[in-house]
C-alpha positions in Angstrom: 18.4 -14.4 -19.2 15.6 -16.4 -18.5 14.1 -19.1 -21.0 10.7 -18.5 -22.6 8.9 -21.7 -23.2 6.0 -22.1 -25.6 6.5 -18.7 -27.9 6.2 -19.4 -31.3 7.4 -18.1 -34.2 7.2 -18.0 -38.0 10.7 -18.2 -40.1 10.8 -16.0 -43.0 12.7 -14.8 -46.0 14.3 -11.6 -45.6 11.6 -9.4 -46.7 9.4 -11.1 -43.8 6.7 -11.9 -46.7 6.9 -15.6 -47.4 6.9 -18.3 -44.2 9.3 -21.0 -44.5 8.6 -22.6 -41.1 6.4 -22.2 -37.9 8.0 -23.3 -34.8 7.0 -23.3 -30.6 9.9 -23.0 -28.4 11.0 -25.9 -25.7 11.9 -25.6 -22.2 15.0 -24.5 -23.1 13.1 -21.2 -24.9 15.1 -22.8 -28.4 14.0 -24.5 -31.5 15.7 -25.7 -34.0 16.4 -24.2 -37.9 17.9 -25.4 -40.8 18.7 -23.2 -43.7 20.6 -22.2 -46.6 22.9 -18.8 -45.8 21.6 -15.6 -46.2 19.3 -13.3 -44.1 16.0 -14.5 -43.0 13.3 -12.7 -40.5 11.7 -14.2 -37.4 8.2 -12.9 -36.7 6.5 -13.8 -33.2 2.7 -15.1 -33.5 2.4 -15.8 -30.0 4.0 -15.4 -26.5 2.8 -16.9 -23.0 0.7 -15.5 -20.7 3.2 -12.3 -19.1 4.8 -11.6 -22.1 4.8 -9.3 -24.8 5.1 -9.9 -28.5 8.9 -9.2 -29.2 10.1 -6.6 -32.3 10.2 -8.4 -35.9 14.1 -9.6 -36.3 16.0 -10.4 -39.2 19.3 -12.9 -38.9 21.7 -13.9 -41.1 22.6 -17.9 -41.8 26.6 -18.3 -42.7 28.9 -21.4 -43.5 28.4 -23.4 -40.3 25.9 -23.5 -37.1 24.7 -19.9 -35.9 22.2 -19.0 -33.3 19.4 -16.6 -33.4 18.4 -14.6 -30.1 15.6 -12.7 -29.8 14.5 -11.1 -26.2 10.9 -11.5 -25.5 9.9 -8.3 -23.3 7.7 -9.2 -20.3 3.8 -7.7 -20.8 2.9 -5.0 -17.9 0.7 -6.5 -14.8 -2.0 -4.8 -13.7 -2.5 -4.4 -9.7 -3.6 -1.9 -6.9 -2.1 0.1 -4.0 -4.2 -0.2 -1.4 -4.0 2.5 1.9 -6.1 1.2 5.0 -5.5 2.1 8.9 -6.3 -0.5 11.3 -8.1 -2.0 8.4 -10.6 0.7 7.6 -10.0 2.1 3.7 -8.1 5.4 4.0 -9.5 7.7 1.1 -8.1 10.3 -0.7 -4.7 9.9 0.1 -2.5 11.2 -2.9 0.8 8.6 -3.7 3.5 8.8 -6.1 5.5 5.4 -7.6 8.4 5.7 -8.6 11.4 3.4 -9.4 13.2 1.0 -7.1 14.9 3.7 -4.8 12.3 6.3 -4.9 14.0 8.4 -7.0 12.3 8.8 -9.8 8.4 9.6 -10.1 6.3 7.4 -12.4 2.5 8.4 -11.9 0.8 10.5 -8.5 -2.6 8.6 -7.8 -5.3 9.1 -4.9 -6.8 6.6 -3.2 -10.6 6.1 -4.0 -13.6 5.2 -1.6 -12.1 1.6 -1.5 -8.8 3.4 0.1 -7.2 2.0 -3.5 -6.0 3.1 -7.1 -4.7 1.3 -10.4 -1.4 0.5 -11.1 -0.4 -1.2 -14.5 3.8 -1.6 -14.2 6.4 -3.5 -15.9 7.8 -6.7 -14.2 10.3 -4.9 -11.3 10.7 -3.3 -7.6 9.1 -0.2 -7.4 8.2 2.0 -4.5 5.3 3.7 -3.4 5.7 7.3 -1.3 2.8 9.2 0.0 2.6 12.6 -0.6 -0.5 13.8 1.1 -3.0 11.7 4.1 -6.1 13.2 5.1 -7.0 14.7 8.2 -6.4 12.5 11.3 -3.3 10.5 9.7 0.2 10.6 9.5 2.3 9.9 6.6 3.7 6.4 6.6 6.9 5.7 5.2 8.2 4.5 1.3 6.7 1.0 0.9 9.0 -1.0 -1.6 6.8 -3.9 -4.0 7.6 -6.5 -6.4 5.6 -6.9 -9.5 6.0 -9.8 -11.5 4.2 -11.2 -14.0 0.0 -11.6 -13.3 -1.5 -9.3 -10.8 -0.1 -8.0 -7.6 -1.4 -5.8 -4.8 0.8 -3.3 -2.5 -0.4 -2.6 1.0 -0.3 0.8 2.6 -0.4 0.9 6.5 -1.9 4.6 6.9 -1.1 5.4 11.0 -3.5 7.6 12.4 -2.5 10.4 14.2 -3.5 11.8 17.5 -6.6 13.5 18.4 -6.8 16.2 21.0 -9.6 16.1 23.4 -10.7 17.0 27.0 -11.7 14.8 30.4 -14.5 17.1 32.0 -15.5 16.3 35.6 -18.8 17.8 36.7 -21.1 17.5 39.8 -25.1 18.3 38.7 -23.6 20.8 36.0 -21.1 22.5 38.3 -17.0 21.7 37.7 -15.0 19.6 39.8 -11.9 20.6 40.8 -9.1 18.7 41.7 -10.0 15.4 40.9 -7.4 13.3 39.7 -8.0 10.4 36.7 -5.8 7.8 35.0 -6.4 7.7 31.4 -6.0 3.8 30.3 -6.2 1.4 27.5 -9.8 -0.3 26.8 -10.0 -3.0 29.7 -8.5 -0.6 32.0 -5.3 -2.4 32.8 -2.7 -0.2 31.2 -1.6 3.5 32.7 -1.0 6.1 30.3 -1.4 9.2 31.8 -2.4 10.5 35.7 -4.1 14.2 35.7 -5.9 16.7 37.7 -8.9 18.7 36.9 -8.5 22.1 36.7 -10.8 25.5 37.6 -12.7 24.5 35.4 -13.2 20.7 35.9 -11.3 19.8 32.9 -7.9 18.8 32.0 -6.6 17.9 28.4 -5.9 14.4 26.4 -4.2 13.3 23.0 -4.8 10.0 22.3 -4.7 8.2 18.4 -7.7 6.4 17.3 -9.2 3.4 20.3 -11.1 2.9 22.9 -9.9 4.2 26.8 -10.9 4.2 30.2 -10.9 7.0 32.4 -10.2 5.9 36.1 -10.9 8.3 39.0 -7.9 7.6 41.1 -8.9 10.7 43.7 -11.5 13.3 44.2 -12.0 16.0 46.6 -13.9 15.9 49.6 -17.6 15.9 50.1 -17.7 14.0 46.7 -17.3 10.4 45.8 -15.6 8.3 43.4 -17.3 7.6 40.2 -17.2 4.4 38.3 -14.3 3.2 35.7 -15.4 5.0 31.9 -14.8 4.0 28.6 -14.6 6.0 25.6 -13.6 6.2 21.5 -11.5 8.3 20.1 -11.8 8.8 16.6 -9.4 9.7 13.8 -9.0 13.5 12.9 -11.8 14.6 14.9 -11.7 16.5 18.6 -13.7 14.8 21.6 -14.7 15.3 25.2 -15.3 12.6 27.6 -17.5 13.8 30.3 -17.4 12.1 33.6 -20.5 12.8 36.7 -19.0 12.4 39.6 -21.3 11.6 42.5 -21.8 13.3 46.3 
């Protein structure tokens, strides 16, 4: 329904072998013809940039003013969807695109080192649903995308999922039992959890991907408090954050 300026086309007779006329369309996507009746063929030379060369059409000229329409498809763009996590590339994470309401499957693609794969696609909404994340993420959710004429790139937010790791408290190599230690966010100003060692000086923590601090809030007698400590959790992989905690 939408105008296409600047197409040109060649007016022929009806065998499409002999050019009568070579026209460029306005704004309006129209030019004008004058001919005697009978059938005629219009071949496209040229379309703009996001279009496709449109089918060779023949038309037929009566008694009176007629109108030929011809429906220029739109050329496929070429883009990427790109999967990152906290901006770090997520790699080898397997997608399918399918239509508008992710019901029908077009291509399955995995994610390269750059966290990305090609996508060349029609002018349209379309939506991207990951089938498989690797270790240390979760799923995310359908991402719907435009693609319109030119380039495009769809974003994937890849969450990470939570490691499982251990706070152990030891005194020269011996466990300490019974301490207690908040487990907080990077600058140490947020609570997330309170625990106590156990028999063995330890006690377990999930945590996603960041950077804590592990407070001691209490520790048994003869012993004293050590000092605030920081430490990263990575994606995927298991961790131990081992605290000394002074006499």
């Amino acid at each position: 329904g939408v105008p296409v300026a600047g197409a040109v086309f060649e007016v022929r007779n009806a065998t499409c072998s002999t050019v009568f006329s070579r026209m460029r369309t306005g704004a309006d996507g129209a030019f004008p013809v004058t001919a005697f009746p009978g059938t005629y063929c219009l071949v496209a030379v040229s379309v703009p940039s996001g279009y496709a060369l449109p089918a060779t059409q023949t038309f037929a000229v009566g008694a009176g003013a007629f109108t030929a329409r011809v429906e220029v498809p739109a050329a496929a763009s070429s883009g990427r969807v790109v999967a990152s996590s906290g901006g770090v590339p997520v790699a080898g994470a397997v997608f399918e695109v399918r239509n508008a309401t992710c019901s029908t499957v077009f291509s399955r693609m995995r994610t390269g080192a750059d966290g990305s794969f090609p996508v060349t696609a029609f002018p349209g909404t379309y939506c991207a649903v990951a089938v498989s994340v690797p270790a240390g993420f979760t799923l995310p959710g359908p991402l719907t995308f435009a693609v319109g004429a030119g380039g495009f790139t769809a974003r994937v937010e890849v969450p990470a999922a939570a490691s499982s790791g251990r706070l152990v408290a030891t005194s020269g190599g011996a466990p300490v039992v019974g301490a207690v230690f908040e487990i907080r966010n990077a600058t140490c100003s947020t609570v997330f959890s309170r625990m106590r060692t156990a028999a063995d000086g330890s006690f377990p923590i999930s945590a996603f991907p960041g950077t804590y601090c592990a407070v001691a809030v209490a520790v048994p007698a003869g012993f004293t408090l050590p000092g605030p400590q920081t430490f990263t959790v990575a994606p995927g992989a298991s961790f131990t954050v081992g605290v000394e905690v002074p006499r």
